[in-house]
N, C-alpha and C positions, 0 to 999 in steps of 0.2 A: 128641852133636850139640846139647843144649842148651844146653851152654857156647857154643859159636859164634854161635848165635841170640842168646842174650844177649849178646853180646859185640857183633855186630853191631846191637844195640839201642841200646843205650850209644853204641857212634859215631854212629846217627844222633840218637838224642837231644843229642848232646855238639853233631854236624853244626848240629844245627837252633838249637841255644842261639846256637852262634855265628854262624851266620848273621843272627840277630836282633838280635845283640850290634851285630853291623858296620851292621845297617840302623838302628836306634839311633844309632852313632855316625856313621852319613851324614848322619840327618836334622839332628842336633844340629850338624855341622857346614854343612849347608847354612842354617841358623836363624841361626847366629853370623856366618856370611860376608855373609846378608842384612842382619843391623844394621847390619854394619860400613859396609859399601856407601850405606847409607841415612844411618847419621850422616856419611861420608865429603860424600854430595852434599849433604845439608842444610847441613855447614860451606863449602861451597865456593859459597853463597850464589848457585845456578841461578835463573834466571824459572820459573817453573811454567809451563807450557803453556798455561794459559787466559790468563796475560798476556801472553803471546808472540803470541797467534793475535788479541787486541786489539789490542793494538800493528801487529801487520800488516794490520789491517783499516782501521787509523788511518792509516797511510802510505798504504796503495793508494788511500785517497779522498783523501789529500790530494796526490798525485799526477796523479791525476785531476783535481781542481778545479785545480791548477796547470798541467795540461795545457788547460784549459777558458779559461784566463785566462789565457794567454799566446796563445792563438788571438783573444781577442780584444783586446787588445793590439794583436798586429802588424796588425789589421784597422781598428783605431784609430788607426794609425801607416801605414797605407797611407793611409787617407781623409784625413790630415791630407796628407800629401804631394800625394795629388790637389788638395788646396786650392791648396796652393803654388806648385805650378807654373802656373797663370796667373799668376801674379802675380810669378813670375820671369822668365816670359816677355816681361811688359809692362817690367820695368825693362833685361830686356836688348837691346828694340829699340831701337835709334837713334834719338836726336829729330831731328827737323829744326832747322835754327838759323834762326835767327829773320833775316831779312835787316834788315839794319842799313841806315840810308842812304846811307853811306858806298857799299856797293856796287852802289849803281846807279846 
């Protein structure tokens, strides 16, 4: 019965080697897939997030302020119209003609 003990000793130690072996070569391979990925997006020249999230904070105000100024704009382009209209009104009334001598 000794022999078999040992025997079954040997496989788990053999077991356990290679099990270590494989988690070894996971890690190394998840190591080398992470560079790759990493050189891969640095070559492919991304914004980084902090300029990204700049950038959209630069649009939204400036969205804003042109949402701001175009309101007042057309509020400036209203009042100007209220002006006009008297004054369109006065050229499109009829004058009176002036009575000549001839017609009386």
């Amino acid at each position: 019965m000794q022999t078999n003990s040992r025997l079954f000793d040997d496989l788990a130690r053999l077991a356990t080697g290679a099990l270590g072996t494989a988690q070894g070569v996971k890690t190394e391979w998840e190591n080398l897939f992470h560079q790759r990925m990493e050189r891969f997006i640095s070559e492919m020249d991304l914004v980084p997030r902090e300029e990204f999230d700049a950038v959209k904070a630069m649009a939204t105000l400036a969205r804003e302020e042109n949402d701001a100024l175009k309101e007042r704009l057309d509020a400036l382009e209203k009042k100007l119209e209220d002006l006009a209209k008297p004054t369109r009104a006065r050229k499109a009334a009829p004058r009176k003609a002036k009575s000549t001598s001839s017609e009386k």
